[in-house]
N, C-alpha and C positions, 0 to 999 in steps of 0.2 A: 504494500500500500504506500503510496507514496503523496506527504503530505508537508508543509511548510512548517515547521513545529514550532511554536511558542519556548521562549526559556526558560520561565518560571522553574520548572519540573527540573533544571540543573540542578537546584536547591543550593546557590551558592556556588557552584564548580567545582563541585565535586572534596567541600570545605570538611564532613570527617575525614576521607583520608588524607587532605594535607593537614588536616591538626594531629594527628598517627603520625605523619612522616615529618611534619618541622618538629616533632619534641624528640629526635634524632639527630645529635650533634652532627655539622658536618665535616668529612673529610676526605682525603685525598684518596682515588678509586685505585687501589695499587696495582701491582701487574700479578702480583696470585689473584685477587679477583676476576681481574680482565681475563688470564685463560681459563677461568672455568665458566667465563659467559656460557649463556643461550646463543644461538643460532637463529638466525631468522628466517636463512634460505629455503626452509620446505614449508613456508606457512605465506599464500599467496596474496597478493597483492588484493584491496579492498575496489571496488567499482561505482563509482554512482553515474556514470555514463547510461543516461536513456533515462533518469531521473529531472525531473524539474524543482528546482530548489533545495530543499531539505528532506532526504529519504530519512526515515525513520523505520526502526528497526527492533525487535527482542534480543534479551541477549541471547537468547535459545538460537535466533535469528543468524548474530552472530558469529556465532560457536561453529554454525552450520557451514558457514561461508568460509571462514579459517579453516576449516576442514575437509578444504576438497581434495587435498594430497593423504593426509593421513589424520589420525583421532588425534586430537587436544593433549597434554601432559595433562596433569594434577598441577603441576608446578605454573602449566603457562596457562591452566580457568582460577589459579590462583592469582595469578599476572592480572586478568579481568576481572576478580574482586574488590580491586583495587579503583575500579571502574576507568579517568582517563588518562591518570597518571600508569598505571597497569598496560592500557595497551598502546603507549607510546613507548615503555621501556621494553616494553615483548617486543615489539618491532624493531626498538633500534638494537637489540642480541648482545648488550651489556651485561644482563641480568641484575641490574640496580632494582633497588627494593624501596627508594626515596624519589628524590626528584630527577628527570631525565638530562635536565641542563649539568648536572653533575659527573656525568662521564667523560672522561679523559677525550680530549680534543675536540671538543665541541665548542663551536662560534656562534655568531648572531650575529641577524642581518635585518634592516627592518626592512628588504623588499624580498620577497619569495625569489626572484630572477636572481638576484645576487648568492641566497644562497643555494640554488641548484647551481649554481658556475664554478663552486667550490670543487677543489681538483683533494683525489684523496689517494694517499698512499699505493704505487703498487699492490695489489690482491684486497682492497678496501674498496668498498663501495659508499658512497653519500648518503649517510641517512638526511631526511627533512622533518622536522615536527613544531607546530604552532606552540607559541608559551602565549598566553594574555594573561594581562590582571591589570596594572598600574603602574605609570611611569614615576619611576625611582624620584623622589623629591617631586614631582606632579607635572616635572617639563620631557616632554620627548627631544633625546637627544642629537643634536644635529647629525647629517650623513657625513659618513667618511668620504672626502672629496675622490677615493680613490676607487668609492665603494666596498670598500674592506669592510671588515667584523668588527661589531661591537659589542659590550658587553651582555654576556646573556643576563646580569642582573640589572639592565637597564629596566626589564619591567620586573616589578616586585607584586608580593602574593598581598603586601599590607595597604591599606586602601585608610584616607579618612573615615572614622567612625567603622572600621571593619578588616572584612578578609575576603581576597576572591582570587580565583587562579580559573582557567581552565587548561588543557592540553589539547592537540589534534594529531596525530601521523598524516602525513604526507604520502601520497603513493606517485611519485612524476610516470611511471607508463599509464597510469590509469587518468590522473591528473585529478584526482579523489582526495580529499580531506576523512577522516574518520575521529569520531571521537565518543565519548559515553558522558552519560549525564552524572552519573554519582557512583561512590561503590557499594557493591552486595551489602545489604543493611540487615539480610538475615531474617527468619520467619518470625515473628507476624510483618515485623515492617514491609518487609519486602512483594508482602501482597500490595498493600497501599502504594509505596513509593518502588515500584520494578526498576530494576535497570534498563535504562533502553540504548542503543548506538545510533550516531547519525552520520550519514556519508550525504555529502557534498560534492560539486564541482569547486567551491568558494571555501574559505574559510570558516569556521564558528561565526555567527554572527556578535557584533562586540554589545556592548549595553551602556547604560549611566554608571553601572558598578565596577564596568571593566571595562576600560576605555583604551587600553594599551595592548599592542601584539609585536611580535618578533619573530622572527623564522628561524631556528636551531640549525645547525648540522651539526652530524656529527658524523666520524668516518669510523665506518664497523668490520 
């Protein structure tokens, strides 16, 4: 079914599990981490091509679509409890368990074009994934006249009077956005408030409460 979705039902962006994942100090992702990353190569690429606007989606829905190569782990429908912090870090095959902009080599760019032009290591491919919330100190930062990277804490999760972040993956073959409204909040909630995902042509739509975005890479 394909529908233009209201945000309301974000409930914030996904604000329990970043209040879960900011009261985890942060630090440096070291290299025994990095090789026990996830992988992301057999879990394919999201579509909203032949969609108009905002496709909306279960996570059942989901789950389905990630798995047209092979069944889901435990570890990566855990990755999607997390709702959209979850499956921007499943995608990019870190295997970070906090915020995605924290993986070793990762930039920002505030124009999408910029960061797909990013060039990545020998046997690395270019991850893409959306951060919004709020521009750090409340001003957006001028462009690098070179077009270079900027900081990915240029947008912050802390907002006047509040908190808001969301996340999206990026898929460039498909030119698809993806992202989920909250995480698995567990029964009874989760009859009321479901998980849902939404694929795009476009980014997340921004709001009054999050008025800032940024385009991540990172090289996986």
């Amino acid at each position: 079914m394909t529908k233009v979705a209201s945000f309301p039902s974000t409930l914030k962006d996904c604000l329990l599990a970043g209040i879960v994942a900011a009261l985890i100090p942060v630090r440096a992702i070291d290299g025994a981490e990095l090789e026990n990353r996830a992988t992301p190569a057999s879990l394919p690429s999201l579509d909203a091509r032949g969609f108009v606007g905002v496709h909306e989606i279960t996570r059942a829905e989901l789950e389905l679509l990630m798995s047209r190569f092979r069944t889901l782990t435990l570890e990566e429908k855990s990755q999607l409890d997390r709702g959209c912090l979850g499956l921007v870090c499943l995608y990019q095959g870190h295997g970070l368990k906090r915020w995605p902009e924290l993986a070793r080599s990762t930039t920002a760019y505030l124009e999408l074009n910029d960061a797909l032009k990013r060039r990545c290591p020998e046997g690395r491919d270019n991850f893409v994934f959306v951060k919004q919330g709020w521009w750090l100190g409340g001003i957006r930062p001028a462009p690098n006249p070179l077009n270079g990277p900027i900081s990915v804490e240029s947008v912050t999760r802390i907002r006047p009077g509040g908190f808001t972040f969301n996340y999206a993956a990026y898929f460039a073959d498909t030119g698809t956005f993806a992202w989920i409204n909250h995480r698995e909040l567990g029964f009874p909630m989760n009859i009321v408030r479901p998980q849902k995902a939404y694929l795009s042509l476009s980014p997340p739509p921004l709001e009054d409460s999050r008025t800032a975005q940024i385009f991540c890479s990172t090289c996986r």
